[in-house]
C-alpha positions as semicolon CSV with decimal commas, in nm:
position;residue;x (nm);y (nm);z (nm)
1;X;0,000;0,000;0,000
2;X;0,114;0,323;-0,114
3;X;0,129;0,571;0,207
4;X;-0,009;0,903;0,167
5;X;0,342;1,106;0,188
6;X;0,455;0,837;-0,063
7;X;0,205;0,902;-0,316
8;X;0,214;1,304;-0,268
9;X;0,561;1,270;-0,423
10;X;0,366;1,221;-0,707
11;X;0,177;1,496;-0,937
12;X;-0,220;1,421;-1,003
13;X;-0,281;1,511;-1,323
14;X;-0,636;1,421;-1,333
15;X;-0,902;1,359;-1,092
16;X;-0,937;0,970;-1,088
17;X;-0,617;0,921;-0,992
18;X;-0,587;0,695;-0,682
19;X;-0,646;0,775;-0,412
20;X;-0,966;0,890;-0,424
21;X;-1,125;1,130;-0,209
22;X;-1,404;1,005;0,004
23;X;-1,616;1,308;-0,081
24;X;-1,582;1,240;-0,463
25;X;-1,730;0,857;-0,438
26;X;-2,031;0,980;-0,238
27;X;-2,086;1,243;-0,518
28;X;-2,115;0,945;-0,747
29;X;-2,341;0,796;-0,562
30;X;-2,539;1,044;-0,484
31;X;-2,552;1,164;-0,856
32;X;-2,722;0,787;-0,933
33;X;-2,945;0,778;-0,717
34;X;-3,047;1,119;-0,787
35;X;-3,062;1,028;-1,164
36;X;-3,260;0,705;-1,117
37;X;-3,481;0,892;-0,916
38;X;-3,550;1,136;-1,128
39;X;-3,632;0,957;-1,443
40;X;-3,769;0,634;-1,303
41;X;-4,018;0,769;-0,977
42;X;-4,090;1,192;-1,022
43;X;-4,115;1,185;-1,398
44;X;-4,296;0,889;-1,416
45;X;-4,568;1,014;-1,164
46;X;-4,701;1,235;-1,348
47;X;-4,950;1,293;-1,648
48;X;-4,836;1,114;-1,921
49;X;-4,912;1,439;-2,151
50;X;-4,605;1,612;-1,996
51;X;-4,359;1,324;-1,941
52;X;-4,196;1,324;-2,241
53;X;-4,114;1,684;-2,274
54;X;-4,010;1,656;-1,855
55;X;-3,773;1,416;-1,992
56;X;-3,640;1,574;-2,278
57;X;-3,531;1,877;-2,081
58;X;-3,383;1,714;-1,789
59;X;-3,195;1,449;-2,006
60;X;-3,019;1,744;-2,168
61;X;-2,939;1,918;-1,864
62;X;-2,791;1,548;-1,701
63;X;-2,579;1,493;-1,972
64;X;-2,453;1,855;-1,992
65;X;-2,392;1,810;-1,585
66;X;-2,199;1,454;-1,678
67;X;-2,009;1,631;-1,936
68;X;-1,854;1,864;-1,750
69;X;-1,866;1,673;-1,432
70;X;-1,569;1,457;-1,624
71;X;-1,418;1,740;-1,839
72;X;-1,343;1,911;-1,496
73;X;-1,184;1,634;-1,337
74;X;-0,985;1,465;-1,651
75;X;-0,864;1,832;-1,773
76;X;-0,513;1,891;-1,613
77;X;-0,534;2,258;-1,515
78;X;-0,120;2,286;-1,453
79;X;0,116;2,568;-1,481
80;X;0,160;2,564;-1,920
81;X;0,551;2,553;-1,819
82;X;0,508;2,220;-1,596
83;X;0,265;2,103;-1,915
84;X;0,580;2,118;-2,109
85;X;0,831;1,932;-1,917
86;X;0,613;1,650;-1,945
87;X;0,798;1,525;-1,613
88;X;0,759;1,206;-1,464
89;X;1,031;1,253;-1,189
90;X;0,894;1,251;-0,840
91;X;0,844;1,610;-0,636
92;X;1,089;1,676;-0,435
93;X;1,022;1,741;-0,076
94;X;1,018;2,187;0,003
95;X;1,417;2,204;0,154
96;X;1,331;2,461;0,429
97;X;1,665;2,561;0,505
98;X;1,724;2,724;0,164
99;X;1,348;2,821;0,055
100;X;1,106;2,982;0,267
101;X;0,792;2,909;0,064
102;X;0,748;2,690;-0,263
103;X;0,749;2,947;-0,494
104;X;0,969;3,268;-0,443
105;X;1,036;3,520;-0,750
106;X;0,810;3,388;-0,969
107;X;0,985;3,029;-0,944
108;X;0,860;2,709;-0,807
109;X;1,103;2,543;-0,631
110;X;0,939;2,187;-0,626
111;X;0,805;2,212;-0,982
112;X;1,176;2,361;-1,103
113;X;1,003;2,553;-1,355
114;X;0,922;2,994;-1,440
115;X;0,545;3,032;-1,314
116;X;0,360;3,185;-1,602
117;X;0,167;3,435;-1,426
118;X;0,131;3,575;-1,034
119;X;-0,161;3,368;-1,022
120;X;-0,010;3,036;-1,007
121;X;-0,008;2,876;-0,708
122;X;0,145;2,505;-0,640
123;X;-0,109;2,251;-0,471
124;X;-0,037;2,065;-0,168
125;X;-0,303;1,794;-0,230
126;X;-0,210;1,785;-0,582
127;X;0,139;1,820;-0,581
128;X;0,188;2,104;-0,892
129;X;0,149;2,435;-0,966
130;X;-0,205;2,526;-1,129
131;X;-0,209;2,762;-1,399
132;X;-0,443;3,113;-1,209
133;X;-0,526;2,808;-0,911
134;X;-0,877;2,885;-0,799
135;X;-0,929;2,619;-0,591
136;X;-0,886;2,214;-0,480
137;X;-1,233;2,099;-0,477
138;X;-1,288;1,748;-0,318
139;X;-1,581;1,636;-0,472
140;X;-1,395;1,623;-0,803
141;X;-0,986;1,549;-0,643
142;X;-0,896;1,787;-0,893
143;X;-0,772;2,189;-0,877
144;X;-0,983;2,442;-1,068
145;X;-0,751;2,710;-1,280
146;X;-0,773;2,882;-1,582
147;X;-0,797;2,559;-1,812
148;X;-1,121;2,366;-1,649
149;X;-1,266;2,640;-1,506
150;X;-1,514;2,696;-1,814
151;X;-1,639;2,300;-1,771
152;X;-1,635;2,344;-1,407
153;X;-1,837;2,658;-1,422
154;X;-2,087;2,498;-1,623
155;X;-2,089;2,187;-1,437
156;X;-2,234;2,384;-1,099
157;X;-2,459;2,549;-1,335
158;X;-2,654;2,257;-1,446
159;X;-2,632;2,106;-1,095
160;X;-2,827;2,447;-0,970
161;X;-3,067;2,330;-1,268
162;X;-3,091;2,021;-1,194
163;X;-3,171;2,052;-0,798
164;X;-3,418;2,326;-0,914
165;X;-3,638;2,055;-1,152
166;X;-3,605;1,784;-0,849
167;X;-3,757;2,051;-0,635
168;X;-3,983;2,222;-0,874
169;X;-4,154;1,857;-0,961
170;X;-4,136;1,700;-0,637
171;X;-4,378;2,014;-0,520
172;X;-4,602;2,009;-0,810
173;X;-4,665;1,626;-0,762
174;X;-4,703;1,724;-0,338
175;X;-4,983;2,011;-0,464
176;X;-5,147;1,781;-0,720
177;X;-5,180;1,511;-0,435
178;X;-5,361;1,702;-0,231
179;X;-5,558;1,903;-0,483
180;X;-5,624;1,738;-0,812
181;X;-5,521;1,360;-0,847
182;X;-5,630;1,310;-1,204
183;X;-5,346;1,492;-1,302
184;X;-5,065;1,266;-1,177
185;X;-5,018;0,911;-1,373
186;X;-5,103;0,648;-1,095
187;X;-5,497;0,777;-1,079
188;X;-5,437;0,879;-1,463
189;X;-5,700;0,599;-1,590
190;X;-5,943;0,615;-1,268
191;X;-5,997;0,955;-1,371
192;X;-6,107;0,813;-1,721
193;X;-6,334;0,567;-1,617
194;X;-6,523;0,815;-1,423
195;X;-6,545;1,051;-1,709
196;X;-6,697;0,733;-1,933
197;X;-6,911;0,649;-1,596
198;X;-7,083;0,989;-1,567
199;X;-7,114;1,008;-1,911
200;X;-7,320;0,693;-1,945
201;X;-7,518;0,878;-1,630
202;X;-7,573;1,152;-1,841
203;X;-7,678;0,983;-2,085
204;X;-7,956;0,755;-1,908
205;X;-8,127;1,126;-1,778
206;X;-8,167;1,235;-2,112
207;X;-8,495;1,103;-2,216
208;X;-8,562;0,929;-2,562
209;X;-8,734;1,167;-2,780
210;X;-8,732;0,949;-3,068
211;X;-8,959;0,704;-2,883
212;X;-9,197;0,965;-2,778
213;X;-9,232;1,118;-3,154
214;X;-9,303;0,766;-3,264
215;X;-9,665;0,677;-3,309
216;X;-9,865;0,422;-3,129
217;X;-10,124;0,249;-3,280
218;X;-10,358;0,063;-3,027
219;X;-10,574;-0,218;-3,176
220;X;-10,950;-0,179;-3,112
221;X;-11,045;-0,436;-2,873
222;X;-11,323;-0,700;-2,920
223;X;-11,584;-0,578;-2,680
224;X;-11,623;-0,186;-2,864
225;X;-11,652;-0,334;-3,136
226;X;-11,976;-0,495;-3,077
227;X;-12,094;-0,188;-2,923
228;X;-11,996;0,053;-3,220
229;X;-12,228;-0,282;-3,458
């Protein structure tokens, strides 16, 4: 087993790298469930009339949110200078004696390289120098900087959108509970057979004109007939 301080001599360059962070697997998970969820319980409970459009719309934004989700963490967001060393030599441990910090006049001293820009900061968790570092966020074990933070951006964005559709239907379907039933899909066909039900009561209140219009001829019977002889 490789021990943390081992494996920190070692630059991520993207975020499924071992090891991974604990945070990061329960995003996954949650992200399932949340997406069988979705599609196979809210969507499916309510009018069918609406489902496929509901569907449609939140497909799109999933796979947009997936997209990015995995642009953000696979996209190596390091200094362009450590991008071109293409270095596979483990990081040296920060020799306090001669350095004071990591990087010092616009040099990193465990990277060995020129940072491009004041904005470049080296990663502890990561082990490199990001190119304009933003931040190390857990849930993806990757840095944000200049070169995912477009995907990364985006990927929050449809998350917002996608929360906002979980809670948007899951409070229609509450209020259509409670109020109006025929519009959700389990009580979809009960509301049917009532319609065809009080249409055949209708139906039997409206009398038969037809029959009434219709005349009726009554035979004479045998006894005024003698009387009229």
């Amino acid at each position: 087993n490789i021990s943390e301080r081992e494996f920190r001599k070692w630059r991520r360059i993207h975020g499924l790298q071992f090891p991974l962070h604990p945070q990061q697997v329960l995003c996954w998970i949650f992200l399932l469930v949340f997406t069988l969820y979705m599609f196979l319980t809210l969507i499916p409970a309510l009018h069918s009339s609406v489902q496929l459009p509901l569907i449609i719309i939140n497909a799109f934004i999933f796979i947009i949110h997936y997209i990015t989700h995995l642009s953000s963490l696979l996209i190596d967001p390091s200094d362009p200078n450590l991008l071109a060393l293409h270095s596979k030599k483990p990081v040296p441990e920060l020799d306090k004696s001669k350095h004071n910090h990591v990087i010092e006049n616009g040099r990193c001293h465990l990277c060995n390289i020129t940072i491009t820009t004041s904005r470049t900061k080296h990663c502890s968790v990561c082990n490199k120098c990001v190119h304009v570092f933003d931040h190390h966020c857990k849930w993806l074990n990757q840095c944000v900087g200049r070169r995912n933070y477009k995907p990364f951006f985006i990927c929050v964005l449809s998350a917002i959108f996608m929360c906002l559709s979980f809670i948007t239907i899951s409070v229609t379907e509450i209020t259509l509970y409670c109020s109006n039933k025929e519009l959700l899909s389990p009580w979809e066909g009960h509301a049917l057979e009532l319609d065809h039900s009080d249409q055949r009561r209708v139906l039997t209140l409206i009398p038969d004109f037809n029959s009434l219009s219709t005349p009726v001829f009554v035979s004479p019977s045998p006894e005024s007939s003698l009387r009229n002889s």
